[in-house]
N, C-alpha and C positions, 0 to 999 in steps of 0.2 A: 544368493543374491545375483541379479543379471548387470552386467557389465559396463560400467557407465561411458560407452561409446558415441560420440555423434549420429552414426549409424543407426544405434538401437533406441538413441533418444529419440530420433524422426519417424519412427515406426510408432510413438507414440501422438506425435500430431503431425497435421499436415504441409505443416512448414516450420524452417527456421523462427522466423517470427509470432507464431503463435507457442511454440517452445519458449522461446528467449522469455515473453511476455508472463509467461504462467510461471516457468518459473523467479522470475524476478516478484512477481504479486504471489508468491508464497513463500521467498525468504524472507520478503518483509514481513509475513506473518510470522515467521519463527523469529527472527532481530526482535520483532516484539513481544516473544513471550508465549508464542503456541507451541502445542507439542506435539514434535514429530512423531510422525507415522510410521516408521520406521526403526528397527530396533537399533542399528549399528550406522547412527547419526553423527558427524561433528559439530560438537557444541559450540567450536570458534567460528566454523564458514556456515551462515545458513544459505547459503548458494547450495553447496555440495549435497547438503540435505533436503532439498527443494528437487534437486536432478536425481537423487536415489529416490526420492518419494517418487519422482514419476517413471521413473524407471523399474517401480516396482509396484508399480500400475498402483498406486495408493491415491493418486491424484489423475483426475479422468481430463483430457484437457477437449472442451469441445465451443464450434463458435454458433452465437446466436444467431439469428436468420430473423427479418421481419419483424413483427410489431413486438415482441420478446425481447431483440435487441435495441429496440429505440427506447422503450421504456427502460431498459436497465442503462442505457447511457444517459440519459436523462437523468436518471436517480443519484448516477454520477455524480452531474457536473449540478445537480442541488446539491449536494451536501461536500462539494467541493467550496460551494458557494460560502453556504453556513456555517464557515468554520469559526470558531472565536478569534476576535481578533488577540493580536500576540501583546506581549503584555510591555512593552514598548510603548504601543498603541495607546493601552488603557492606562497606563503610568500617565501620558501626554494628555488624556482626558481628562485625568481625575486632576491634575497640577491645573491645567486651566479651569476646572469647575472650583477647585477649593481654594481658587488665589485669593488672600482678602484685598477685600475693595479698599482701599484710599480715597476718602474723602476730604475734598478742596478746602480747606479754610480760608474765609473772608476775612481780611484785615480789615 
């Protein structure tokens, strides 16, 4: 296993910030349930498992350029869009759609 340094993590990308980035979008993929790449992972941090995975060149971090990049940011921020609303939300829906109506009686 190579040595989870600052140093030897930026030899993996070209900056701090595209490091940080990748691996933060791959602990959350393990927090949720993916399995590591890696054999000698921590089940508690998937930080730590996200920095061995790229440290052990299991995750390739590269940045898109041109119309590749617009289209995948785009893809983004649609299905950032489309999320369901939270159930707060539709709780508040469903109470105003199935309130019964009261009707006025004429004396």
């Amino acid at each position: 296993m190579t040595e989870l340094t600052i140093d030897n993590l930026l030899t993996k990308a070209k900056n701090k910030f595209l490091l940080v980035n990748a691996a933060a979008g791959r602990a959350k993929q393990v927090a949720e349930g993916s399995l590591p790449y890696v054999d000698n992972f921590d089940p508690t941090n998937p930080v730590i498992t996200a920095l061995r995975e790229i440290a052990a060149d299991k995750i390739r971090i590269k940045v898109l350029a041109g119309p590749a990049a617009k289209k995948a940011a785009q893809e983004l921020i649609m299905a950032e869009q489309e999320e369901a609303p939270s159930a707060l939300k539709r709780l508040a829906k469903e109470k105003k759609s199935s309130a019964p109506k009261k009707e006025k009686k004429k004396k």
